[in-house]
C-alpha positions as CSV (number, residue, x, y, z in Angstrom):
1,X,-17.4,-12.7,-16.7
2,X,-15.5,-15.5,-15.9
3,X,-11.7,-14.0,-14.1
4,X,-8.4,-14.8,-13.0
5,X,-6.1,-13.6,-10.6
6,X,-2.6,-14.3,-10.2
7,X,-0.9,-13.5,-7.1
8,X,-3.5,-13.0,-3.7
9,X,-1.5,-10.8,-1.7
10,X,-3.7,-6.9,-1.0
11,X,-4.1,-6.4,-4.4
12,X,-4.8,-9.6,-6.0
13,X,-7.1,-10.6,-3.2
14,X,-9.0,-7.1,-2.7
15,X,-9.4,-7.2,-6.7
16,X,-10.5,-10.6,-6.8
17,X,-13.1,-10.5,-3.9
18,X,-14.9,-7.7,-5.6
19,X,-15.1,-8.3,-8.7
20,X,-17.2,-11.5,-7.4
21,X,-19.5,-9.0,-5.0
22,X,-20.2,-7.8,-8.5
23,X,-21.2,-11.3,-9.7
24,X,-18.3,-12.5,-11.6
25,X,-17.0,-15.8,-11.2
26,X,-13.1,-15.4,-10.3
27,X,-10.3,-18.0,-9.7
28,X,-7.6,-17.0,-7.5
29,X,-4.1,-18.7,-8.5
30,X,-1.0,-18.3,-5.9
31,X,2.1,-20.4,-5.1
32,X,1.3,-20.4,-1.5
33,X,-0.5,-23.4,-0.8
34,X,-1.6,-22.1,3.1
35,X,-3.3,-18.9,1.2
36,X,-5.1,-21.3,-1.1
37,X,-6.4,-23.1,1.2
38,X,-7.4,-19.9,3.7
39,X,-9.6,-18.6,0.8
40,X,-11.1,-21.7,0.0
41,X,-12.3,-21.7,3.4
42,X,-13.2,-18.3,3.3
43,X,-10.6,-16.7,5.4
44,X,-8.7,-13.6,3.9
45,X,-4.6,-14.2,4.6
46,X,-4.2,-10.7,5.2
47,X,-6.6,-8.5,7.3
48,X,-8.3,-5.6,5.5
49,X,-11.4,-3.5,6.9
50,X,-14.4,-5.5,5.0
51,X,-12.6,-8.2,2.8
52,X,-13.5,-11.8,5.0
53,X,-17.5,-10.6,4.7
54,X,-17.1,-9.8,1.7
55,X,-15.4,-13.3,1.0
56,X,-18.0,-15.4,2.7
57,X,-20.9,-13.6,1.5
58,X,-19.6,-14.4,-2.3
59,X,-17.7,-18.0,-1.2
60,X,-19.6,-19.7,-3.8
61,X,-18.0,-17.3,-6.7
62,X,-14.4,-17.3,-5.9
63,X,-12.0,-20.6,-5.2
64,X,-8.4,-20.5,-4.7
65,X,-6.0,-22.8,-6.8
66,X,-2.5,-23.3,-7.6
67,X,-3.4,-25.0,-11.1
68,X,-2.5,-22.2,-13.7
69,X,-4.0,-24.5,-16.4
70,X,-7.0,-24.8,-14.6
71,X,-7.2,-21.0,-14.2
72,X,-6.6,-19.9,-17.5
73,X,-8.5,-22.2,-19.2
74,X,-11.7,-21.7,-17.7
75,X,-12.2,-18.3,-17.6
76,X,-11.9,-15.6,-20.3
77,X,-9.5,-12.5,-18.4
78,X,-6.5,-12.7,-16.3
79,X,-5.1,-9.9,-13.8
80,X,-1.8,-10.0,-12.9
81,X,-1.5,-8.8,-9.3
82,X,1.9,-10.2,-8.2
83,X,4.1,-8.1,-6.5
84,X,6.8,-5.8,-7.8
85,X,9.2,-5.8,-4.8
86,X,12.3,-3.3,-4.5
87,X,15.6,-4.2,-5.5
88,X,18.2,-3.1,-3.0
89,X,19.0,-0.1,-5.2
90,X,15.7,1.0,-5.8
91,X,14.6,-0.4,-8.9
92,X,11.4,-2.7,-9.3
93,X,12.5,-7.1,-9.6
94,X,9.7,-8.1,-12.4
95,X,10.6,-11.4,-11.5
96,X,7.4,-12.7,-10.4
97,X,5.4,-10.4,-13.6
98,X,8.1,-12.5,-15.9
99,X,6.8,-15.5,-14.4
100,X,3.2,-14.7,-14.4
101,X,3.6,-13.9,-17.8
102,X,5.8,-17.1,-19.2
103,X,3.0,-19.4,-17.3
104,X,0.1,-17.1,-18.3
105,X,1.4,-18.0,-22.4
106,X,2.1,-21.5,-21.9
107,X,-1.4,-22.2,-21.2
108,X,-2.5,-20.2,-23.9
109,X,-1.2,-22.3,-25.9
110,X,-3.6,-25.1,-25.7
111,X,-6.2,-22.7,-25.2
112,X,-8.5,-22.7,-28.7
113,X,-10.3,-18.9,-27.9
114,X,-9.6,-15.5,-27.2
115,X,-8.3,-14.4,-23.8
116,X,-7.2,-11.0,-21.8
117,X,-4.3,-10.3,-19.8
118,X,-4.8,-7.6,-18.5
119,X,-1.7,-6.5,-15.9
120,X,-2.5,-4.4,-12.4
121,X,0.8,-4.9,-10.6
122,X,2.6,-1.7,-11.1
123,X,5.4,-1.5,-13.3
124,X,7.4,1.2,-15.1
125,X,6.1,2.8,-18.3
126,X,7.0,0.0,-20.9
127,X,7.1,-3.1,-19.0
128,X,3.8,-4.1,-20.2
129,X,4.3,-4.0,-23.8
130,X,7.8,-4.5,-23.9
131,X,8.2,-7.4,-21.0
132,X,4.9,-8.7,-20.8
133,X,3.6,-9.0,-24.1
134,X,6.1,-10.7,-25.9
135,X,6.9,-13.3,-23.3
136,X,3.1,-14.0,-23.9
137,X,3.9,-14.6,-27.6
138,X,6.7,-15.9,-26.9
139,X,5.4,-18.9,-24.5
140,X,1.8,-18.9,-26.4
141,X,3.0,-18.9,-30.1
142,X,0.2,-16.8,-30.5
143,X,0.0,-13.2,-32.0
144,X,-1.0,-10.4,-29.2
145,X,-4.0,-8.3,-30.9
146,X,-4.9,-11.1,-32.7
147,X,-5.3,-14.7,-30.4
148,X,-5.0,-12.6,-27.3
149,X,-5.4,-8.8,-26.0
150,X,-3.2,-7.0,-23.5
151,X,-4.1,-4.1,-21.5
152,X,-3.2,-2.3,-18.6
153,X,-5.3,-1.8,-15.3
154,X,-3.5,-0.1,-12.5
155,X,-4.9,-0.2,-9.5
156,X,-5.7,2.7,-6.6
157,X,-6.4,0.9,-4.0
158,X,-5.6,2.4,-0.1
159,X,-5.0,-0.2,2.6
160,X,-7.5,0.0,5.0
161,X,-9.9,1.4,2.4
162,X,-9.3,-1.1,-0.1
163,X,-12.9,-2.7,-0.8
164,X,-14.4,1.0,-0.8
165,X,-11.4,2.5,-3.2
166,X,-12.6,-0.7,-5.5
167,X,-16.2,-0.4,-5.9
168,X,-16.2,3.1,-5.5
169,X,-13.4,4.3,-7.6
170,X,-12.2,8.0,-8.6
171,X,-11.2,7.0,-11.8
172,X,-10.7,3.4,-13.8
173,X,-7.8,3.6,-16.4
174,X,-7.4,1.8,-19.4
175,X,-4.4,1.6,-20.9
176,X,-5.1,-1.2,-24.2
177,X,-3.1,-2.8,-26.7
178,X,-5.6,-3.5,-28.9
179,X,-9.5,-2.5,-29.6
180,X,-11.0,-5.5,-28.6
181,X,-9.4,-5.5,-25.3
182,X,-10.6,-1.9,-24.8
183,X,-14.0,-3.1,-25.2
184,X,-13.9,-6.7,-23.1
185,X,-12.7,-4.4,-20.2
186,X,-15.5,-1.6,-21.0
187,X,-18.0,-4.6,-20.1
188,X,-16.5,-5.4,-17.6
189,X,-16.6,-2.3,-15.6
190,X,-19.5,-0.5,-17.0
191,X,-21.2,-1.2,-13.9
192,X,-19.2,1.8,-12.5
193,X,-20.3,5.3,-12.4
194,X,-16.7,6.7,-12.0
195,X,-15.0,8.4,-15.3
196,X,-12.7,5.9,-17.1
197,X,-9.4,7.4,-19.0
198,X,-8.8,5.3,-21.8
199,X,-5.1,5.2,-23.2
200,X,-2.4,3.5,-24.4
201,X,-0.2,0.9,-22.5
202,X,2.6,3.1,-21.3
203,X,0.3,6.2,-19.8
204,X,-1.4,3.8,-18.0
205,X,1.5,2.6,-16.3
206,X,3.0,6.3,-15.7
207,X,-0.5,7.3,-14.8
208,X,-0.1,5.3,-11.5
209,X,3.5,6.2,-11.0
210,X,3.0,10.0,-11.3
211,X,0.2,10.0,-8.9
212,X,1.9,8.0,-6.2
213,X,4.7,10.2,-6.4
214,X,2.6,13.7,-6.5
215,X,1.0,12.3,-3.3
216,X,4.1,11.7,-1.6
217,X,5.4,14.2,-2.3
218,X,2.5,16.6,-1.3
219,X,3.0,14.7,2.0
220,X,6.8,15.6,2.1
221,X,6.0,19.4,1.6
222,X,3.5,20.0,4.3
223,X,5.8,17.9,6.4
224,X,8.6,20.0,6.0
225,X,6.0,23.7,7.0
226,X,5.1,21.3,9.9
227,X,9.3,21.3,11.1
228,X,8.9,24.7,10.4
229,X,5.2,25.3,11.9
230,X,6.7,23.7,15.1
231,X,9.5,25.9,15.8
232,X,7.3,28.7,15.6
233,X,4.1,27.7,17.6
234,X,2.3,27.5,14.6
235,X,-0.3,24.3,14.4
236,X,0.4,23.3,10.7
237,X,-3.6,21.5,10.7
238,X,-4.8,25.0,10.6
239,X,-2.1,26.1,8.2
240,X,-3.6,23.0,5.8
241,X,-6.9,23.8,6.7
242,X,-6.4,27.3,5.0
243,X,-4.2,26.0,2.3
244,X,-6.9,23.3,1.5
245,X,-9.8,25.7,0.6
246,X,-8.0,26.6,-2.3
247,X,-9.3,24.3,-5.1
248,X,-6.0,24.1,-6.7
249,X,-4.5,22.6,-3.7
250,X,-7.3,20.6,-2.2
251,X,-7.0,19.6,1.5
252,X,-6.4,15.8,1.1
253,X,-3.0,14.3,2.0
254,X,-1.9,17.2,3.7
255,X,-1.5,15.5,7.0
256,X,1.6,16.6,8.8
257,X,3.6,13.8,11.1
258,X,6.0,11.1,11.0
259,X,5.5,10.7,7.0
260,X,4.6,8.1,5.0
261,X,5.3,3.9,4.1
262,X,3.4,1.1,3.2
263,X,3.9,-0.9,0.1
264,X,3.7,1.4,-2.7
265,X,5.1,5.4,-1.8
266,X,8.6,4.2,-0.7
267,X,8.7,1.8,-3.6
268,X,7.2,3.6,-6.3
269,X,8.9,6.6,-6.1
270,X,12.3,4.7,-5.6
271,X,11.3,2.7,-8.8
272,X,10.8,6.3,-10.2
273,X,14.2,7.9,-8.9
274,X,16.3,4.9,-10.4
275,X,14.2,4.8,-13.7
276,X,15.2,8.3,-14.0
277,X,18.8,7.8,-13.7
278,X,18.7,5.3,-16.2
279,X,17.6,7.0,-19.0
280,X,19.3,9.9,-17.8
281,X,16.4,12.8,-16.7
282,X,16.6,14.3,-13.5
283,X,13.9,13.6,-10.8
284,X,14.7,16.2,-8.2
285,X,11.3,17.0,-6.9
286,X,10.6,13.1,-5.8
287,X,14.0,12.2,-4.9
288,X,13.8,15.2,-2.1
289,X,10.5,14.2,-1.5
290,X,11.9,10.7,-0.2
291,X,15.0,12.2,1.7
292,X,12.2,13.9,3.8
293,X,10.6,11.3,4.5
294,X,13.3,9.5,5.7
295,X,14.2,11.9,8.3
296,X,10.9,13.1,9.0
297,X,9.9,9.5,11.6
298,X,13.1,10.5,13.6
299,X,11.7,14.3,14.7
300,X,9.5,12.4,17.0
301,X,12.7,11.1,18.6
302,X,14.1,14.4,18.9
303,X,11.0,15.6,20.8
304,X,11.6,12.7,23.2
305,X,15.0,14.0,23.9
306,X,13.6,17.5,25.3
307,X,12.3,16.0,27.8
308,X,14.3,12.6,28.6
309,X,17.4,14.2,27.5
310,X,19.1,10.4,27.9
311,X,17.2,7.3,26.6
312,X,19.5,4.2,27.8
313,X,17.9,2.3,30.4
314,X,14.1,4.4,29.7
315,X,11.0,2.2,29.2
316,X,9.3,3.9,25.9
317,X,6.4,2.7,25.4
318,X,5.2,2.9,21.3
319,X,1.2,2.5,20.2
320,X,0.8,1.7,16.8
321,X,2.7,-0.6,14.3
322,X,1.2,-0.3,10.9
323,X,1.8,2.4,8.6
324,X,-1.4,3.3,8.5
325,X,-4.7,2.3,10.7
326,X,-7.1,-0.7,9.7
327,X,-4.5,-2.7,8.0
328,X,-1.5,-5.1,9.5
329,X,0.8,-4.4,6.6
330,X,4.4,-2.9,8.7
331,X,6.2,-2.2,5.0
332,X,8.1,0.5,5.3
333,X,5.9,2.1,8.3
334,X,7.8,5.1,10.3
335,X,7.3,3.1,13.4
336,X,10.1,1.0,12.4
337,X,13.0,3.9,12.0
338,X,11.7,4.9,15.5
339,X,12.1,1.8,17.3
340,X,15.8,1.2,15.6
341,X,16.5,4.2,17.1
342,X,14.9,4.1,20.4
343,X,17.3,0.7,20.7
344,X,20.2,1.8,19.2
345,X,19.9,4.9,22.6
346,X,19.4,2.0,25.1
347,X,15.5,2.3,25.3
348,X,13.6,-0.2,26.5
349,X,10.7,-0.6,24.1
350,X,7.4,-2.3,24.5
351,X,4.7,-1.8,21.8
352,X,1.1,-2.3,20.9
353,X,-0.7,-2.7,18.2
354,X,-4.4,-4.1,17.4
355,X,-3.8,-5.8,13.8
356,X,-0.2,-5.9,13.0
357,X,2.3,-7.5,15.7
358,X,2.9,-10.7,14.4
359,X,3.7,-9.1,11.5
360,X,6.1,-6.4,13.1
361,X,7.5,-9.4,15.3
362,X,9.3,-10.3,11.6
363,X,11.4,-7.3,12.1
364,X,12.2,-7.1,15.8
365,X,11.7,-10.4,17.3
366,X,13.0,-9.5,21.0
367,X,11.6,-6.3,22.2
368,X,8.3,-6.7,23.9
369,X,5.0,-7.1,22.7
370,X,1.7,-5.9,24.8
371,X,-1.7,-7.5,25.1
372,X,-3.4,-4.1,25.0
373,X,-2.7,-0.5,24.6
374,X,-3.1,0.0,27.9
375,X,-0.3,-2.3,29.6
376,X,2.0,-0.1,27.3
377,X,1.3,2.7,30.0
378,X,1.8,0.7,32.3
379,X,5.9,1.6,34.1
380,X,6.8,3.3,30.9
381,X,8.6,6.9,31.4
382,X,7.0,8.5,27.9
383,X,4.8,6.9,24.7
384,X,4.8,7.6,21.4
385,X,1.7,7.4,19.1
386,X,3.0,6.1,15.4
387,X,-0.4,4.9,14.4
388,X,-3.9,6.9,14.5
389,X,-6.3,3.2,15.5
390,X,-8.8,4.6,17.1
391,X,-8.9,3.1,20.4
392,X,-6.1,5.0,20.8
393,X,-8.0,8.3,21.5
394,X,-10.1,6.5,24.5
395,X,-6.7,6.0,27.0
396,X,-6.1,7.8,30.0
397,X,-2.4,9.2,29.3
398,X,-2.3,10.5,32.9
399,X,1.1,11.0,33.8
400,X,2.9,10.5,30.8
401,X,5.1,12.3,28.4
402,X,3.3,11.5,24.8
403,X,5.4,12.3,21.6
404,X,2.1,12.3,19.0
405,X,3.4,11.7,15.4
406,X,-0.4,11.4,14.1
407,X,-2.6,13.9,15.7
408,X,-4.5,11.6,18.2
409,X,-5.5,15.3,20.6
410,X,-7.2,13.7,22.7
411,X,-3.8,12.4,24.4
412,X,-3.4,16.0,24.9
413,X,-6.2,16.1,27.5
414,X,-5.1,13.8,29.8
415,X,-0.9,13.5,29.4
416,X,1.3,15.4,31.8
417,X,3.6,16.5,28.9
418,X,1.7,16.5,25.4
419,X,4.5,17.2,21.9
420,X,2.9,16.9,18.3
421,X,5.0,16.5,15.8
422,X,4.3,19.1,13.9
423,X,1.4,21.1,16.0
């Protein structure tokens, strides 16, 4: 098929790149000229395990452009993948969705055949048929069902894992306005030997906001038995271990530590929380599941402070910036709590990570950044591990006090004064 994607950031990009390994022909469209031209030279803008092979190996199926026209009008679907950033009290700004969508109609217009908008940004139950759809009308003067289907993709893709979680899926879900847009996006993935849940608009959309908040919070509870697990000696890996042999619980995402960020747990269930209040139903589960998070980066701190009882004037050294390894997305990682407050105690903080400095050096400009993990060690008093890369489990620790927030053991062998988080 013949595809376009609005908005390039991990989603967009990831979504775009793949559905050309699969031989579609796909035009990217974003407002950022400099990503435009990255992807038409075949360079990903963001780093993601897989995605710049993938996009030179398939160069000559996908081409970046700013031209919506141009997009819409030569190919037959369009995915919106912008961004659905937090507002400051929690709630989701469909600002750039309302654009997509008022520029996505315009150009149907003029367009004399059928067409798909299909949306895979995430957005509250409703926003698709009750936002999206009629500014397509409104902007087209065209009848949705009729001169042009709607349906709803979400997406479940894991930084880091992103190309795998695409063309090997879990589950695709379908959530269609109308029957012909069922079927155009039944061709479309029926490549796939993954079951696909086909249902209406709004499921769709709650289908990828209840499972982002069930994760996190399944990460919030077996954080709170680690707090617990600690006090008592008790290593909380063998706790899940136990807990995940139990079909009903299942061992994934039942990794203790500093908790969880990136771009889609803090905001979803946020979005979620607020949503709640407004139409007045009580979300208690998720909105204890964030508090817990919240505190949960700063029990690394407090392990610090058994053993450097006084910060001000330490050097702390901190591997790992991400939120999670093989990605350089920093939103909302637990390394940057930590850091605030390693600064705000008088700590003098020098950091490594592999992938995601420059991106990190957007929210603390002046402490210092390290070549390598192992001039971090170098004439600092302790280290804390925020992110599990790999290379990470290769140092000599020799000396040190290491605070492990994500269960890199192998510090343990070799550090004068080893503290997991929660083991």
């Amino acid at each position: 098929m013949n595809i376009s994607i609005i908005g390039t950031g991990y989603v967009g990009l990831v979504t775009g790149v793949c559905f050309a390994k699969l031989g579609n022909k796909v035009i990217c469209v974003d407002v950022d000229e400099k990503k435009i031209e990255m992807i038409n030279k075949g360079v990903p803008p963001i780093y993601e395990e897989g995605l710049e092979q993938l996009l030179v190996e398939n160069k000559g199926r996908i081409e970046g452009t700013r031209d919506y026209e141009y997009a819409i009008q030569n190919t037959d679907v369009t995915f919106i993948c912008v961004g659905t950033p937090s507002r400051d009290d929690g709630s989701i700004d469909l600002k750039f969705v309302k654009e997509a969508a008022e520029e996505i109609g315009k150009q149907l217009r003029s367009k004399d055949r059928w067409h798909l908008v299909v949306v895979k940004s995430t957005v509250l139950p409703g926003t698709t048929g009750e936002v999206v759809l009629p500014l397509l009308e409104r902007h087209s003067g065209k009848k949705a069902g009729v001169d042009f289907g709607v349906a709803m993709n979400p997406e479940f893709l894991r930084e880091g894992v992103a190309v795998r979680d695409f063309l090997e899926p879990d589950r695709i879900v379908i959530g269609y306005y109308d029957d012909k847009s069922r079927e155009v996006l039944r061709r479309l993935y029926s490549g796939f030997s993954c079951s696909i849940v086909e249902t209406s608009l709004s499921a769709a959309e709650m289908i990828k906001y209840a499972s982002n908040a069930f994760l996190a919070t399944k990460i919030s509870f077996i954080n709170e038995i680690g707090n617990i697990c600690k006090k008592l000696g008790i290593d909380t890996y063998e706790v899940a271990d136990g807990m995940g042999m139990d079909k009903r619980i299942g061992r994934a995402f039942l990794d203790s530590g500093i908790g969880w960020g990136g771009s889609c747990f803090p905001k979803d269930t946020k979005a979620l929380v607020r949503w709640s209040e407004e139409i007045k139903e009580e979300l208690n589960i998720v909105r204890s599941a964030i508090v817990v998070n919240e505190k949960q980066p700063l029990k690394a701190v407090e392990l610090l402070r058994k053993h450097l009882p006084s910060l001000k004037g330490k050097t702390i050294g901190v591997l790992g910036l991400a939120f999670k390894p093989d990605t350089d997305d920093v939103r909302d990682s637990r390394s940057i709590p930590i850091v605030e407050k390693l600064l705000e105690e008088g700590a003098t903080v020098k950091v490594f990570d592999p992938k995601a400095m420059d991106n990190f050096k957007k929210v603390f400009p002046h402490i210092t950044y390290c070549s390598s993990a192992v001039e971090v060690l170098e004439d600092c008093e302790a280290v804390l591990i925020l992110t599990k890369w790999d290379e990470f489990r290769k140092l000599d620790y020799s000396g040190k006090i290491v605070v492990d927030g994500r269960r890199v053991l192998e510090a343990k062998k070799t550090a004068r004064i080893y503290e997991g988080v929660c083991w």
